[in-house]
C-alpha positions as CSV (number, residue, x, y, z in Angstrom):
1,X,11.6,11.2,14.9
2,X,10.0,11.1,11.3
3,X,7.0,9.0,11.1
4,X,7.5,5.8,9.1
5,X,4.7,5.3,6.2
6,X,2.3,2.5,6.8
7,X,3.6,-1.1,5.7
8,X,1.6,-2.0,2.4
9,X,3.4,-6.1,2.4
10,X,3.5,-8.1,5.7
11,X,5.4,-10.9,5.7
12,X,5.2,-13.7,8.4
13,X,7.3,-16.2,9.7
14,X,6.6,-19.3,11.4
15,X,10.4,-18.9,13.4
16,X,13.0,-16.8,13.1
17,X,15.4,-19.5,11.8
18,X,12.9,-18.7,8.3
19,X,14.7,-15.6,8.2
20,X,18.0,-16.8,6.5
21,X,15.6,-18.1,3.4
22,X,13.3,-14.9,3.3
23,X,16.1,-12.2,3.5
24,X,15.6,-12.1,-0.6
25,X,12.5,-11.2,-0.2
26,X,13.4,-8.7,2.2
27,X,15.9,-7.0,0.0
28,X,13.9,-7.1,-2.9
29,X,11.2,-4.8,-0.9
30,X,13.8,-2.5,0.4
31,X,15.4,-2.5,-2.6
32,X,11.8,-1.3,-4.3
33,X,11.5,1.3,-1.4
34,X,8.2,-0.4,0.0
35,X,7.4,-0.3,3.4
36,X,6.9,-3.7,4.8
37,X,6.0,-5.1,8.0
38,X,7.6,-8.5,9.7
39,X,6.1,-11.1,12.3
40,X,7.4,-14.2,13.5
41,X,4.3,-16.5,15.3
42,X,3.3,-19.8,14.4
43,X,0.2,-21.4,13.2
44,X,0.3,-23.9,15.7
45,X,2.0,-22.4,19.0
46,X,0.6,-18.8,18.8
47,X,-2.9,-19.3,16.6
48,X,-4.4,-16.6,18.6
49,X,-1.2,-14.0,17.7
50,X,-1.7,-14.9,13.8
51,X,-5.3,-15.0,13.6
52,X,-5.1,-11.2,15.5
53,X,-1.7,-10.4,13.1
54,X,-4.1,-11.7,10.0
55,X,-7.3,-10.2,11.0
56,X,-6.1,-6.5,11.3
57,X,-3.2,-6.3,8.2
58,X,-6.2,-4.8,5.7
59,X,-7.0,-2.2,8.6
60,X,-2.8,-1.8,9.2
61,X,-2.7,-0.4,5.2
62,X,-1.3,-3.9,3.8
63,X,-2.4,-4.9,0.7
64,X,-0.5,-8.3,0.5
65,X,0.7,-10.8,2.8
66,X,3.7,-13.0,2.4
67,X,3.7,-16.4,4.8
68,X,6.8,-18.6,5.1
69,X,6.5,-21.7,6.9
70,X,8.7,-24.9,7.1
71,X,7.2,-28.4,7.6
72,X,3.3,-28.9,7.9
73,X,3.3,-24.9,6.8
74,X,-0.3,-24.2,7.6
75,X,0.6,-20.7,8.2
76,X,-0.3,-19.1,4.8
77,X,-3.2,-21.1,4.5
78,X,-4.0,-19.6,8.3
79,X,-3.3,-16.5,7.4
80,X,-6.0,-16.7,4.1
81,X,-8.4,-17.9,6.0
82,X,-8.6,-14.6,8.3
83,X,-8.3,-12.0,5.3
84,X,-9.6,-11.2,1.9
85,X,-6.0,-10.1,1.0
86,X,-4.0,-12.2,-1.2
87,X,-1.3,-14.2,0.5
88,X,1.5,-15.6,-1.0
89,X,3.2,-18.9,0.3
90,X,6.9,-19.6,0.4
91,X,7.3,-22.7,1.1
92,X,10.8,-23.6,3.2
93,X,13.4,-26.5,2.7
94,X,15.4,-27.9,5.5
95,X,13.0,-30.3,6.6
96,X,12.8,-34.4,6.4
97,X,10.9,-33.5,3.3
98,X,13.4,-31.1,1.9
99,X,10.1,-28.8,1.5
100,X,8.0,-30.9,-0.6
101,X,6.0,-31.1,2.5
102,X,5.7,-27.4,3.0
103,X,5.1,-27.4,-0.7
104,X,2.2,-30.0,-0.9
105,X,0.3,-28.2,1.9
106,X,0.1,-25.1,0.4
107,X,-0.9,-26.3,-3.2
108,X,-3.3,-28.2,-1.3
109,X,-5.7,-25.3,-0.2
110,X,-9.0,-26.0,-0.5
111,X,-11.6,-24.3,-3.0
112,X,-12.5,-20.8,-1.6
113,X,-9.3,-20.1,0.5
114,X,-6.8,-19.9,-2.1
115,X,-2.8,-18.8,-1.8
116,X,-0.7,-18.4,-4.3
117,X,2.6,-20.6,-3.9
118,X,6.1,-19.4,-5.3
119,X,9.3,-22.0,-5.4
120,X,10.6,-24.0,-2.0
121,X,13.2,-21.7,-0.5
122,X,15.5,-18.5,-1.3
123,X,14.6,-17.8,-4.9
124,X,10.7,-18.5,-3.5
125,X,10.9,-15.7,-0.8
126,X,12.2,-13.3,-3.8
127,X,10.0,-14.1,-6.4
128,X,7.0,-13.9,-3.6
129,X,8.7,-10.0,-3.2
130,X,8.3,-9.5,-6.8
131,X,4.5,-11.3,-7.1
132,X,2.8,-9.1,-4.0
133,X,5.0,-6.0,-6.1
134,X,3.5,-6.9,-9.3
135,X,0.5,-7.1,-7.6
136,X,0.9,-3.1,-6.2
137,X,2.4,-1.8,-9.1
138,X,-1.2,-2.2,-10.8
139,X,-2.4,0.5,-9.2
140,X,1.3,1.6,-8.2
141,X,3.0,3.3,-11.6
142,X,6.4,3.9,-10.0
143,X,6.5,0.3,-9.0
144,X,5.0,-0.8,-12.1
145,X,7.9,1.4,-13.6
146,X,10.2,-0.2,-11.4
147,X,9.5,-3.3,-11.5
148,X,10.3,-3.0,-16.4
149,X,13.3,-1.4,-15.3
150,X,14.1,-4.6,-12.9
151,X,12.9,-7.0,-15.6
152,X,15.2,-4.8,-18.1
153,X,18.2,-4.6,-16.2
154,X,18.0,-8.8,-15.7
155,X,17.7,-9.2,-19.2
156,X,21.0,-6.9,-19.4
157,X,22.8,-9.2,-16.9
158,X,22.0,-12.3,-18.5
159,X,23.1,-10.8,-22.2
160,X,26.4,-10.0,-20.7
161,X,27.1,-13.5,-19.4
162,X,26.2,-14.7,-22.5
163,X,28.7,-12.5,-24.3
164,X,31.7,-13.3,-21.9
165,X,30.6,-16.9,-22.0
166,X,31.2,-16.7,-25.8
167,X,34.5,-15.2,-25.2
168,X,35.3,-18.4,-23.2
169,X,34.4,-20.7,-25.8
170,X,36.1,-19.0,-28.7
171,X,39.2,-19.0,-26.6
172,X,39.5,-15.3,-26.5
């Protein structure tokens, strides 16, 4: 069996119902080629499982860390504080908040133990791909590469919908 190369992006979950909202950001790494690691534990029920997770990602070959949490969402802000790693925060809707809560406790990180925060939800999880990619692809050229061709081929997609929406209007 051919050896798999060592995950460079972990991303953690605080369930696996998360896993519906983060499957962009999923994607998005496959999609780059970048091997990626995934764990479900929970700041609250298993701190001893993301504290160990956390602790040893630097020594596993990550270089970023994506967390994903619904409600209270400590779990980025966990995960930052056992890791000199950036960490990225996604925070997740579905909750009596509609993620505002998951939102405001991420943004909310105090002075020293910071994590970035992306949008609530699906288009959160993919930009938080693209951020911890952008982040490689510094020292990464074929993701830096990549990652214009990405930005190139959006700017495509959206000049084409503007071209048929044209069409439309004109009554072609």
């Amino acid at each position: 069996m051919a050896r798999q190369p060592k995950p460079v992006i972990g991303i953690i979950m605080g369930s696996d119902s998360d896993y519906p909202k983060l499957e962009g950001a999923i994607k998005t790494l496959k999609e780059f080629e970048v091997p990626f690691e995934v764990k479900v534990a929970s700041a609250h029920r298993t701190p001893d499982v993301v504290m160990d997770w956390a602790a040893g990602a630097e020594k596993r070959g990550m270089e970023v860390i994506i967390g994903a949490a619904g409600g209270a969402a400590h779990l980025a802000g966990v995960v930052a504080g056992h890791t000199i790693l950036p960490v990225i925060g996604v925070p997740i809707g579905g909750t009596a908040l509609s993620g505002l809560d998951s939102l405001l406790s991420m943004v909310q990180m105090p002075a020293g133990i910071p994590v970035a925060t992306v949008a609530v939800g699906s288009a959160g999880a993919t930009n938080a791909a693209l951020l911890a990619l952008q982040i490689i692809g510094r020292k990464d050229a074929a993701i830096a590469r990549k990652l214009k061709t990405h930005r190139k081929n959006m700017a495509k997609q959206v000049a084409a919908k503007d071209a048929a929406l044209q069409k439309v209007i004109a009554g072609e």
